[in-house]
C-alpha positions as CSV (number, residue, x, y, z in Angstrom):
1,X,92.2,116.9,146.1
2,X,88.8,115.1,145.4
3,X,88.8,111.3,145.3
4,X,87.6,111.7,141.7
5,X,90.5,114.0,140.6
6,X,93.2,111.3,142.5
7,X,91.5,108.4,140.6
8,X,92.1,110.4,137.2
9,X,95.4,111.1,138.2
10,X,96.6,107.4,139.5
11,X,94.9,106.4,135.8
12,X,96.7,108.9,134.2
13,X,100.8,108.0,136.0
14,X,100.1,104.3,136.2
15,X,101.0,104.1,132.7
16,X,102.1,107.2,131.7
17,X,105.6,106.3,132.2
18,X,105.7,103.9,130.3
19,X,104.7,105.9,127.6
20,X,106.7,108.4,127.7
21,X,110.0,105.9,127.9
22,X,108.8,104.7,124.7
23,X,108.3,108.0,122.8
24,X,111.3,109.0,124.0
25,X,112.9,105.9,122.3
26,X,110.9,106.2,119.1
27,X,112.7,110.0,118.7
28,X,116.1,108.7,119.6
29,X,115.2,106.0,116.6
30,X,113.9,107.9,114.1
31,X,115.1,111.1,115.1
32,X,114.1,114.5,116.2
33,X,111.5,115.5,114.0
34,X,110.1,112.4,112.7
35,X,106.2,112.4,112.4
36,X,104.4,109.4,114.3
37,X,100.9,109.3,113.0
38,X,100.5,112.3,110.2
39,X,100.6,110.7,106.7
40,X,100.2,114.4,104.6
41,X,102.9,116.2,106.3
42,X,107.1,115.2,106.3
43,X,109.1,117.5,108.3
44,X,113.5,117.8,108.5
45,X,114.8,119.8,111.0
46,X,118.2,121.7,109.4
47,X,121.0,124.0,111.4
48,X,118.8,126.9,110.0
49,X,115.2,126.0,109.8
50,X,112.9,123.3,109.4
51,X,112.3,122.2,105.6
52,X,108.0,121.0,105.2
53,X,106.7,119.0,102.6
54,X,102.7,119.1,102.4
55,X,101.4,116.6,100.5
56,X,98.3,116.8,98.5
57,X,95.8,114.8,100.3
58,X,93.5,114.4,96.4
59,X,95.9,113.4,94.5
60,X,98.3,110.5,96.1
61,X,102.7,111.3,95.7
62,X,102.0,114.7,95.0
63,X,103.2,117.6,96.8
64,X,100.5,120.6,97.8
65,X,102.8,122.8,99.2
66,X,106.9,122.7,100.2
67,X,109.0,125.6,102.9
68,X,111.6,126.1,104.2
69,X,110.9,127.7,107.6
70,X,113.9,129.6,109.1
71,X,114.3,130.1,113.0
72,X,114.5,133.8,114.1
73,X,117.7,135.1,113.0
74,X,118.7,133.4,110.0
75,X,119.0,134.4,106.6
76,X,116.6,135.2,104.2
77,X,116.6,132.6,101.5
78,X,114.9,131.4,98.1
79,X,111.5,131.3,97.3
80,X,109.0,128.8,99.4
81,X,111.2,130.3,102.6
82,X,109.0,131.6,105.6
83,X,110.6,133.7,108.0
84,X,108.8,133.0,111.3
85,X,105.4,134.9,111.1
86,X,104.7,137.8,113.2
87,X,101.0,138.5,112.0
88,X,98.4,136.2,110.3
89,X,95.0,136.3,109.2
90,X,93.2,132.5,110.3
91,X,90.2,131.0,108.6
92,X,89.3,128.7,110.8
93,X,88.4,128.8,114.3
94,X,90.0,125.6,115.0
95,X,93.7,127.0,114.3
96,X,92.3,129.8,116.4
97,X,92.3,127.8,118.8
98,X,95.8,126.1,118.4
99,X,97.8,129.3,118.6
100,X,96.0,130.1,122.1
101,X,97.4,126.6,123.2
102,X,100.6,127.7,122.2
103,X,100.4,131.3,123.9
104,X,100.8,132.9,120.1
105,X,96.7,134.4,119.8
106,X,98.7,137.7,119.9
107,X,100.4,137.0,116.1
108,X,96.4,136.9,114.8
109,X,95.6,140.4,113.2
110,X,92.4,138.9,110.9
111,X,90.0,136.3,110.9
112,X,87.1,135.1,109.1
113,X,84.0,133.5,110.0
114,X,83.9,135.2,113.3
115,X,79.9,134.3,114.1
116,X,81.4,131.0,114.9
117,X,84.5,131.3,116.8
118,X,83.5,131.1,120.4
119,X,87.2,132.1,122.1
120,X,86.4,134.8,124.2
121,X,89.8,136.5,124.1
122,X,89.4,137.0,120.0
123,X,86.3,138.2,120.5
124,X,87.3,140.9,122.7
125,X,90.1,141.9,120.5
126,X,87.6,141.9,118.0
127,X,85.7,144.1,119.9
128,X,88.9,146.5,120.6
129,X,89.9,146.4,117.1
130,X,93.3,144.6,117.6
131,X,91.7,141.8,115.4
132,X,89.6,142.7,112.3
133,X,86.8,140.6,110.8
134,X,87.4,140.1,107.8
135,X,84.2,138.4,106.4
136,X,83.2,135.3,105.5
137,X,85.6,132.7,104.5
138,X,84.1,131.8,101.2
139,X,84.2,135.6,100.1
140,X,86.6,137.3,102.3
141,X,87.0,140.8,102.2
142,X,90.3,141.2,100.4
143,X,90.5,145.0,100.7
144,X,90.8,144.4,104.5
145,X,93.4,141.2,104.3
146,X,95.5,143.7,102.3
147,X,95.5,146.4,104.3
148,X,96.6,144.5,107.4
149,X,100.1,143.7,105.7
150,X,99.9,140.0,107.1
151,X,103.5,137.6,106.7
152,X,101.1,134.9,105.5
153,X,96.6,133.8,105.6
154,X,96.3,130.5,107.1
155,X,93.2,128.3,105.3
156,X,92.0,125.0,104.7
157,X,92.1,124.1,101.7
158,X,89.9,121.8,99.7
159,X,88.9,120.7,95.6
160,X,88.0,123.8,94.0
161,X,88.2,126.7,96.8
162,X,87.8,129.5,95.2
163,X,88.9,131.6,98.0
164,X,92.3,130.4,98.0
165,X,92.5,131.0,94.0
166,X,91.4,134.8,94.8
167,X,94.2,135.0,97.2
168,X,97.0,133.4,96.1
169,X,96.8,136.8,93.4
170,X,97.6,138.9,96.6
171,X,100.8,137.6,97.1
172,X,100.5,136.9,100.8
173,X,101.9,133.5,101.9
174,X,99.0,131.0,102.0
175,X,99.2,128.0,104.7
176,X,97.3,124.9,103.6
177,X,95.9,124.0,106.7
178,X,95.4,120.1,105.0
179,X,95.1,118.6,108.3
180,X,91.5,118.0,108.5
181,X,92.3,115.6,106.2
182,X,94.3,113.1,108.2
183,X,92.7,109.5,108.9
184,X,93.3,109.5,112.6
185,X,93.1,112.2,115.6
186,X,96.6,111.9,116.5
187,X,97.5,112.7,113.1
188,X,95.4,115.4,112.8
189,X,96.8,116.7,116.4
190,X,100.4,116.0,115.5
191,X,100.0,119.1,112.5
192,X,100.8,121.5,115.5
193,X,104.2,120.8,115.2
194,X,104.5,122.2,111.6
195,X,102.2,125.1,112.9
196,X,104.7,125.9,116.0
197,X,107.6,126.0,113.4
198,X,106.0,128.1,111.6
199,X,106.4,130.8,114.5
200,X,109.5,129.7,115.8
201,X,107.7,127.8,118.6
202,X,108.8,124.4,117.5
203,X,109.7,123.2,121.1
204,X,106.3,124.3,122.6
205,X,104.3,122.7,119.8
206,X,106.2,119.0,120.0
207,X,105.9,119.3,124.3
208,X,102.1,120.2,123.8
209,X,102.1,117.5,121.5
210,X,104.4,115.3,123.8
211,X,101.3,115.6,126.7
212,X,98.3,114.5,123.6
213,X,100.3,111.6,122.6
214,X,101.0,110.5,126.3
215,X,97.8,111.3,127.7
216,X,95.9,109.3,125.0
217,X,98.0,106.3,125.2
218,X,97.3,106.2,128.8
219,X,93.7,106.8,128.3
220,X,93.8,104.1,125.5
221,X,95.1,101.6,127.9
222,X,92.7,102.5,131.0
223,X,89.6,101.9,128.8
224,X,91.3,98.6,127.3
225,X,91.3,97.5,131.0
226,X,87.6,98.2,131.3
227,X,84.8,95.1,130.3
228,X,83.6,95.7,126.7
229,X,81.5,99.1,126.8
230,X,78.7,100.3,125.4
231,X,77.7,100.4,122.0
232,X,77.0,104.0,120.4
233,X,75.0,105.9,117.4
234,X,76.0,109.3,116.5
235,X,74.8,112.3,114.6
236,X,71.1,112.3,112.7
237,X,68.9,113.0,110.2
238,X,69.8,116.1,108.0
239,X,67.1,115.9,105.2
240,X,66.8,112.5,104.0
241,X,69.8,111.2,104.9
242,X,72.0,110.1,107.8
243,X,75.3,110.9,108.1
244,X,77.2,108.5,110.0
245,X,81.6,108.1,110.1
246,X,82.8,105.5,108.4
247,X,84.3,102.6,109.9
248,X,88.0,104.1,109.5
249,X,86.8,107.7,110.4
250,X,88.5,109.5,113.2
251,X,85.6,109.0,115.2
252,X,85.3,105.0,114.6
253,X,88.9,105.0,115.8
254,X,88.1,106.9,119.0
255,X,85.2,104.7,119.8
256,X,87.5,101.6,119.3
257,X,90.5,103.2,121.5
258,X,87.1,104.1,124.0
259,X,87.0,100.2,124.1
260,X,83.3,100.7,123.0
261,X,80.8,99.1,120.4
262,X,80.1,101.0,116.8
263,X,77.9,99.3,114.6
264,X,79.8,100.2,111.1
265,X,83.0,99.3,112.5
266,X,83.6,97.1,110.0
267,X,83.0,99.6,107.2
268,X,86.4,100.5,105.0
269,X,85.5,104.4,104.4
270,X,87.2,107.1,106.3
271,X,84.7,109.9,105.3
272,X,81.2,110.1,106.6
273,X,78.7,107.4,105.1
274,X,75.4,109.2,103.5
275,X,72.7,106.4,104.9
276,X,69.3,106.5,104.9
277,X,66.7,106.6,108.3
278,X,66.0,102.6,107.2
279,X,69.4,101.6,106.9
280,X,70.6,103.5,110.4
281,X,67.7,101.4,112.8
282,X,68.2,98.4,111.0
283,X,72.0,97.7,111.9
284,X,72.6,100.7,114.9
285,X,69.0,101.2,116.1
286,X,70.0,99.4,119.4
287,X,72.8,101.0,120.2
288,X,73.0,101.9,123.9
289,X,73.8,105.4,123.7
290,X,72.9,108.3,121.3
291,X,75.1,111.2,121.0
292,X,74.4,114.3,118.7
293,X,76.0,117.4,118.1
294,X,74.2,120.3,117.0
295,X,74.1,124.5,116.6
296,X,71.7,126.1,118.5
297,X,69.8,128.6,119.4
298,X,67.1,125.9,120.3
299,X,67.5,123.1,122.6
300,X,67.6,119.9,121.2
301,X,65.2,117.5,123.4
302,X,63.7,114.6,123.4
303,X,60.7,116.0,122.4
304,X,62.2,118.2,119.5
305,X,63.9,115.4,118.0
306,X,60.6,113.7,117.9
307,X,59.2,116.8,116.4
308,X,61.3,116.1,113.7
309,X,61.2,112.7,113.1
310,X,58.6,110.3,114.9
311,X,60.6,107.1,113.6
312,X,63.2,108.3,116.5
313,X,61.0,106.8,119.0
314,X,62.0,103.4,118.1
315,X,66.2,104.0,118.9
316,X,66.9,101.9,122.1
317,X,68.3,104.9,123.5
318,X,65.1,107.1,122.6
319,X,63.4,104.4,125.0
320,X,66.0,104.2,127.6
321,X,66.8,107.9,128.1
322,X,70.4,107.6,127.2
323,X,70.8,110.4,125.2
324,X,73.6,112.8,124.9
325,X,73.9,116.2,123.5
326,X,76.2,118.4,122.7
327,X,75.5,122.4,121.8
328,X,78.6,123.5,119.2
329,X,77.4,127.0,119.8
330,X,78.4,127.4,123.2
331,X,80.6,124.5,123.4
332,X,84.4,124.5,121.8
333,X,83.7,120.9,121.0
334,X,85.2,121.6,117.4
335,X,87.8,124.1,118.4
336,X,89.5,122.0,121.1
337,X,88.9,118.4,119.6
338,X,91.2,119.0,116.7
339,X,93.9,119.0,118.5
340,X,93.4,117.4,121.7
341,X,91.6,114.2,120.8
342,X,93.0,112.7,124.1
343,X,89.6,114.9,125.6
344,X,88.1,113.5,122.9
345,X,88.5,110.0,124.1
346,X,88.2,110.8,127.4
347,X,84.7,111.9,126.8
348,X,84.0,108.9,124.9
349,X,85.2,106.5,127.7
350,X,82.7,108.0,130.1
351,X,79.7,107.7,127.7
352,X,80.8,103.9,126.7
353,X,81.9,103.2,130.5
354,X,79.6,104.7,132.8
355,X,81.6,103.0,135.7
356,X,84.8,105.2,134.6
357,X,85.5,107.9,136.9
358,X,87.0,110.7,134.7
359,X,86.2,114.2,135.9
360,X,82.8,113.9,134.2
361,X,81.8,115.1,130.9
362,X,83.6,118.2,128.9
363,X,81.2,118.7,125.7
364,X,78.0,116.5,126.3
365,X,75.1,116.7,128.8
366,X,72.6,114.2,129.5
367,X,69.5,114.8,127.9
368,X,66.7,114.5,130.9
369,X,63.5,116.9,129.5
């Protein structure tokens, strides 16, 4: 074992334990299926199943969508019960993603979108014709959906999807995948328990989720052990405007847990905050490091980015070379993120605490040309 991979590791059980001991109290509390940090999604284990409540993330106290999920074996009962699903068509590449976590890829028979899902194994089933495209997800091809005889399509919603009002005529099963719309990553992250129900992998999904929770709290309390780190900008210019998170984003939360510096951490917005190229130098144009995610196929350089905007060269980080990238189509950034933010933050640590020895980076690279 490397002395990098021992340091990570003595990080990781010096407070781990701790941890654990008090999740472990919080079930025994609250009981077994309690949520911790998702505020859209209430959950009560019975003797047959596991009744969900969705809530509607739009329009606060009301309810998107209710089941009653039943373990394998029990009886079939009213309407809104889901016997545990044997083949799905997904949406997203994301929840992709989660049902490889939790070893269930095999129970996807359709997916949409399939440009952008970069798991290999789908691909190859793809490829073999165990897994059919079915188009895009705006306008999926509903000829194909039908003829795959799936127990339910899993999609997330939002205001006026018109996809989900084509398919809810079919009289498949629709899954509100409504997690995107959780305030923090561990809420977000902590949907995967509803999703493992859902296939009568309930235990799996709560011990993957067990190892997020724990490895994130132990991460969280490295980095508040560390001196005050670096400050950070993210994103750029798309058009005329700036998209940046807002101070009670997902993101802004990770940077705080990162024990770094954001400049609109003080803002009150959740979403993303549409700011102009003025109003980004003025108040984050000294941050220490820049970090960008973007979609190929051309590399995104120093030079590029100067190409497309010469008021770049005035970013601290422009001048001092600490720029960091991040390629979303050949990284899984977006995939794996969702549901384990604990990578998330350890990425973050690193860029905000160069000193932090963590295995090195996962999504970025430094950008030297």
């Amino acid at each position: 074992m490397t002395n990098l991979l021992k340091e990570t590791l003595l990080i990781f059980l010096g407070v781990c334990l701790l941890n654990s001991c008090s999740y472990r109290q919080a079930k025994d509390a609250k009981g077994k299926n309690d949520l911790q940090y998702a505020t859209f999604l209430k959950m009560d284990d019975q003797g047959d199943g596991t009744s969900v409540t969705v809530m509607d993330p739009w329009q606060q106290g009301k309810v998107l969508q209710q089941w009653l999920l039943l373990k394998a074996g029990s009886k079939e009962k009213a309407h809104g019960t889901l016997r545990p699903l044997r083949r799905v068509v997904v949406f997203t590449t994301s929840h992709c993603q989660l049902l490889e976590y939790l070893h269930l890829q095999d129970r996807i028979v359709g997916v949409c979108d399939l440009q952008y899902i970069l798991i290999p194994d789908i691909q190859r089933r793809v490829k073999a014709g165990k897994i059919v495209d079915c188009g895009n997800s705006m306008s999926p091809d509903v000829e194909k959906i039908i003829a795959l005889h799936p127990d339910a399509i899993i999609i997330s919603p939002y205001e006026g999807n018109s996809a989900i009002t084509q398919l809810s005529r079919l009289g498949i099963p629709i899954i509100q995948a409504a997690d995107y719309m959780e305030t923090s990553a561990l809420g977000r992250a902590e949907w995967m328990r509803y999703y493992g129900r859902l296939f009568d992998c309930g235990e799996r999904a709560d011990s993957l989720f067990h190892v997020v929770d724990s490895t994130y709290q132990s991460l969280k309390s490295y980095a508040a052990s560390l001196p005050l780190g670096k400050s950070i900008l993210t994103e750029r210019m798309t058009g005329n405007v700036w998209y940046m998170p807002g101070g009670k984003s997902t993101v802004a939360a990770i940077i705080h847990d990162a024990h770094g510096r954001y400049a609109f951490a003080d803002d009150r917005h959740s979403g993303s905050l549409p700011l102009s190229l003025e109003q980004v130098i003025a108040k984050a144009g000294q941050s220490d490091v820049w970090a960008l995610k973007y979609n190929g196929p051309q590399p995104l350089t120093k030079k590029t980015l100067l190409q497309e905007c010469k008021a770049y060269s005035v970013l601290k980080a422009m001048k001092t070379g600490q720029i960091y990238v991040c390629d979303c189509s050949v990284v899984p950034y977006f995939e794996e993120v969702s549901w384990r933010p604990d990578w998330q933050l350890r990425e973050f640590i690193q860029l905000l605490h160069p000193q932090a020895k963590l295995g090195g980076l996962r999504y970025y690279r430094k950008e030297n040309s």
